[in-house]
N, C-alpha and C positions, 0 to 999 in steps of 0.2 A: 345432411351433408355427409358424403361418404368418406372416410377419416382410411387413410393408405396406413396397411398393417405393417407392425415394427419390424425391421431386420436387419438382421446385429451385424456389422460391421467393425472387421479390425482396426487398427491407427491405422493400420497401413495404408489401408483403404480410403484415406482420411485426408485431408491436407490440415498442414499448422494455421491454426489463427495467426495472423498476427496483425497491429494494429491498424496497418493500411487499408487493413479492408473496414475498420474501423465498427459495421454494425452489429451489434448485437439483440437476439431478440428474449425479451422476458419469458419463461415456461415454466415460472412459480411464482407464488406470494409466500411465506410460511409465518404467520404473528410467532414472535419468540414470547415477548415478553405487552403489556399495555402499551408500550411507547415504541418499542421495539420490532420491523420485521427480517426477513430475510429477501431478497429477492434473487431468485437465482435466473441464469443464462446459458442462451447456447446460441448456435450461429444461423441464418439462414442458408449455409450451404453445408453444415454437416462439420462443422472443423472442431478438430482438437484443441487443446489448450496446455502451453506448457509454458512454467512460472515459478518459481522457490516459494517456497511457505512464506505467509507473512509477507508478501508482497502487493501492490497494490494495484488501481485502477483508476483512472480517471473517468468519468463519465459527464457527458454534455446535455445538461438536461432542458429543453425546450421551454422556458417559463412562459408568462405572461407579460414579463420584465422583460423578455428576450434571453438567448442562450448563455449560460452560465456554467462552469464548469467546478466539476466538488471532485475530491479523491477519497475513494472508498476503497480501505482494506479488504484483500481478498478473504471472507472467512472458509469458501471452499478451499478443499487440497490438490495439488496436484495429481495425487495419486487414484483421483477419480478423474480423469481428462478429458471428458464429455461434455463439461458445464465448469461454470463458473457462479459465485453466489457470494454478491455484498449483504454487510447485517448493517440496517441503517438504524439509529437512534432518532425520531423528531422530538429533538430539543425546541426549548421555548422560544418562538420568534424565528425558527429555522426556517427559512423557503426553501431550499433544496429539499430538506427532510421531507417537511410537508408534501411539496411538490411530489413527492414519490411518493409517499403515502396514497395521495389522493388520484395519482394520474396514472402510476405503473403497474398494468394486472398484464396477464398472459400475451402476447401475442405483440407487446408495443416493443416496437424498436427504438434503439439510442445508439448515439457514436460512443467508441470507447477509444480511451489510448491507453498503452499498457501492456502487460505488466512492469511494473519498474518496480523500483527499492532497494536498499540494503539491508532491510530489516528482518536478516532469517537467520537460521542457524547455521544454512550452509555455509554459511562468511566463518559459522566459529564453533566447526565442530566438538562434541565434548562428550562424556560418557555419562555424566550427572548436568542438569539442567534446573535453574528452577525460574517459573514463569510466572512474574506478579505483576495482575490487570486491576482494572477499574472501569465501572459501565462497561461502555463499548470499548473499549481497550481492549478487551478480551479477543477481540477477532482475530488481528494477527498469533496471537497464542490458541487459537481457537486452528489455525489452517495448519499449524507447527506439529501441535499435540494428533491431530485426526493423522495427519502424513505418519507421523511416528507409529502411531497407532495401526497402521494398515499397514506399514513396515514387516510390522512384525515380530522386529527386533527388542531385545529388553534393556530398552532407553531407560533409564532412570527420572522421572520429573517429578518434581513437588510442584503444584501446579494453585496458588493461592489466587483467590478472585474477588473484589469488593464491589460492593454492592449497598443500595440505599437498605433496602428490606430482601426480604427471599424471595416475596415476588418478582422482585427483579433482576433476580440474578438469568443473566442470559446464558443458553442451554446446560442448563444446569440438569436435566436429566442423563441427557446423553453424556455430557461429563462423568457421571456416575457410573451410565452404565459401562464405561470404557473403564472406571476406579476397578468396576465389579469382574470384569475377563481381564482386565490387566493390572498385577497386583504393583507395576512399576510406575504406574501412572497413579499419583497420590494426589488427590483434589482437594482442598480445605475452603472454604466459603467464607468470609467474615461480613458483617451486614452491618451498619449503624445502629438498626433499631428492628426489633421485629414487626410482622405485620401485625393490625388491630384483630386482634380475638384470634391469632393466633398464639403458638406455641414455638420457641427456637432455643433450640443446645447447642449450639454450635458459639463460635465466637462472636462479640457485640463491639461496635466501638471502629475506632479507626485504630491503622497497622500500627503497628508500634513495634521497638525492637525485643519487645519482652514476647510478644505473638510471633515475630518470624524466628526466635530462636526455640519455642517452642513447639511453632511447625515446622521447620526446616533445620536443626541442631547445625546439620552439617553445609549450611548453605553457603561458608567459607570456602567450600571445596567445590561449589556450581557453579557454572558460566549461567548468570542471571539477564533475563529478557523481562523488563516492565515496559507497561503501555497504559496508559490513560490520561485522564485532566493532567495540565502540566501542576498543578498543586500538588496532584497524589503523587507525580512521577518525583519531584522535589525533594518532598515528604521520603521516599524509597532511599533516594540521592543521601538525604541526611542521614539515616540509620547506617547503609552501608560506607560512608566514610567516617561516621563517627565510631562504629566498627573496629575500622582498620584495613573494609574490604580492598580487595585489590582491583581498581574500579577500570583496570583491561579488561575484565570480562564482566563489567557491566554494559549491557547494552540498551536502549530506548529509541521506540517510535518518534522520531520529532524531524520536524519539516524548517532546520534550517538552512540558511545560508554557508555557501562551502566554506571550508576553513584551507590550510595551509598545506593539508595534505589532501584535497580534494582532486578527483585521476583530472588529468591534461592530455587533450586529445594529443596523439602521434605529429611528429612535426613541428610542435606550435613551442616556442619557446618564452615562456611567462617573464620570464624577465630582461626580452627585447626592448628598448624604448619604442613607444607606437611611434609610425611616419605621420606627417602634418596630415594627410589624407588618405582616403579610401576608396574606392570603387567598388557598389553591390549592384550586380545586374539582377531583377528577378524577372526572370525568363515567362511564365507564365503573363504575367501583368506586363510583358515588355515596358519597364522602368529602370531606367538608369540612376542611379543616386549617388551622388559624391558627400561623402560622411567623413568623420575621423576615426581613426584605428581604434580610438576609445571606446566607440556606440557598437553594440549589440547587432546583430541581424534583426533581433524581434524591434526595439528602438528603431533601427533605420523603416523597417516594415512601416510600424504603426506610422509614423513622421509620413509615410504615404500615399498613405490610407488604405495599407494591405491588412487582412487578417491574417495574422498566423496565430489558431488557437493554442495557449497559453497557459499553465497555473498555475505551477509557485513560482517560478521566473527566475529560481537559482539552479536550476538542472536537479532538481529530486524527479517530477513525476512523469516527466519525458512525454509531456502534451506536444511540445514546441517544437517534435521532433522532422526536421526539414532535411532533402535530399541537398545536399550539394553540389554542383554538376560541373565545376571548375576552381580552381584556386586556392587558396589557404587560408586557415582561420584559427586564433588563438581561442580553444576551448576549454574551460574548467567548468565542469561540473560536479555535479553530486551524486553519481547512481543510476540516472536517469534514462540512458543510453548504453549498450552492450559495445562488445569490442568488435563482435561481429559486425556490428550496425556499422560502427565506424568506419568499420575494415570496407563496405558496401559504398560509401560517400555520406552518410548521414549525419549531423551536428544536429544539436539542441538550438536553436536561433536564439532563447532565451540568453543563453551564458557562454556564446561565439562571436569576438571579434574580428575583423575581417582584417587579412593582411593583404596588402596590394588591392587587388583587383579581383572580387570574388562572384559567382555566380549561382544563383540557388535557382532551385524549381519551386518556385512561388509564383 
């Protein structure tokens, strides 16, 4: 097969990805770790990629079960715009994981939705950083630390990572060698237990606050990003309140539910009483549905037998992200949608109540 020779093209040259077009196609596998790979992406029409560090992706992956949707941290950076690359873990009893393991090599395409998140530094600029992961937790500080890194600039980061043994610490070379050209980027390792017949100096055990004031003295004075098992992130939580830290500039990976100050689309005023009823037309299915102000777009959806793909269902990963094509809608989310998007007609179906009389392209 005669394979067409590479040539380099500027962005400019380039159109943006974004999620509507939805496919993306695999053009790597890279084993990280036993349990661990990388899988990277790029588009079948050439498109760039642009996202904050630490931001994530949704991906729809084709089971045998039927289509299922996972969100995986982007561990690539922005500041390479070519591709994009999840580091998946197959944990025990995982089908997504698995499923990836066994079914994604070169050449296969998947829908994505995405990038969405809050989870970067750009929300919390700061001149000193420190980044505490576990397992695969490290990804997001894994896309934070590379950006910084290619930056250029002399970020400060103390950059801790836990792990069962060393074999499993995920890219732990390249960590190093980013320690080794950049004397601001401080990397510390700590492991449970070493491997069998091996040898480890470094630190043993789980974090404790006597280990992060030994590696980071001055970690009172960093804006702190952890990510991992919610036990470890807990475990983080306790040392720096019992501290004293000042836990505004503590920040965490976690896929909850919006709270009090979670953004409110333009328009919609959260503290109207809903009217007895509603009107959702969705236009592609031509369905009319009379609902209450109460139910959701994605609720009215499923109630009639529409798909609108879906995943955490409180407006974090911007699966549910649907066109609006007329009328108003009380929106709170979490992240998951841009101002632009909004600005364009776009709502999250998941976490948009509909006021009056609404119409969507579904």
């Amino acid at each position: 097969m005669e394979i067409a020779p590479l040539r380099h093209k500027h962005l400019d040259d380039l159109p943006l990805w974004i999620d509507r077009a939805q496919v993306l196609e695999c053009v790597g596998v890279l084993p990280e770790t036993a349990d661990v790979r990388t899988f990277s992406f790029q588009t079948p029409s050439d498109s760039w990629f642009r996202y904050a560090p630490g931001q994530f992706v949704t991906l729809e992956l084709p089971t045998d079960q039927g289509a299922i949707l996972r969100t995986y941290t982007l561990s690539s950076s922005p500041s390479r715009p070519l591709s994009v690359s999840v580091t998946v873990k197959a944990q025990p009893g995982s089908v997504a994981g698995r499923w990836m393991f066994e079914n994604v090599r070169e050449g296969v395409r998947l829908k994505a939705y995405g990038p969405a998140g809050t989870f970067t530094f750009e929300r919390h600029p700061a001149e000193r950083y420190l980044f505490v992961s576990a397992g695969s937790g490290v990804t997001p500080m894994m896309s934070m630390t590379r950006w910084l890194y290619d930056y250029g600039r002399r970020t400060d980061i103390k950059f801790i990572h836990c792990a069962r043994t060393p074999s499993d610490i995920i890219f732990r070379r390249e960590l190093e060698l980013m320690m080794e050209r950049v004397p601001e980027i401080d990397v510390t390792f700590v492991v449970e237990r070493p491997d069998p017949h091996g040898i480890w100096t470094g630190y043993r055990g789980r974090l404790n606050s006597l280990m992060l004031e030994l590696i980071a003295p001055d970690y009172q004075d960093r804006e702190v990003f952890c990510c991992g098992p919610a036990p470890f992130m807990q475990g983080v939580r306790d040392i720096l309140t019992a501290s004293g830290f000042p836990m505004e500039r503590h920040h965490e990976e976690s896929f909850q539910a919006p709270d009090e100050d979670a953004p409110i689309a333009p328009g919609a005023d959260p503290a109207s009483a809903p009217s007895e009823s509603a009107v959702i037309r969705f236009a592609q299915a031509e369905i009319e549905a009379t609902c209450s102000e109460d139910e959701t777009i994605l609720q009215v959806a499923k109630a009639n037998g529409l798909n609108i793909p879906s995943g955490c269902q409180f407006g974090v990963c911007g699966t549910c992200k649907t066109l609006k094509l007329s009328g108003e809608v009380q929106m709170m989310h979490n992240g998951g949608i841009t101002e632009d998007e909004i600005a364009e007609g776009f709502i999250l179906a998941c976490c948009s109540k509909p006021i009056g009389r609404v119409e969507v392209e579904v």
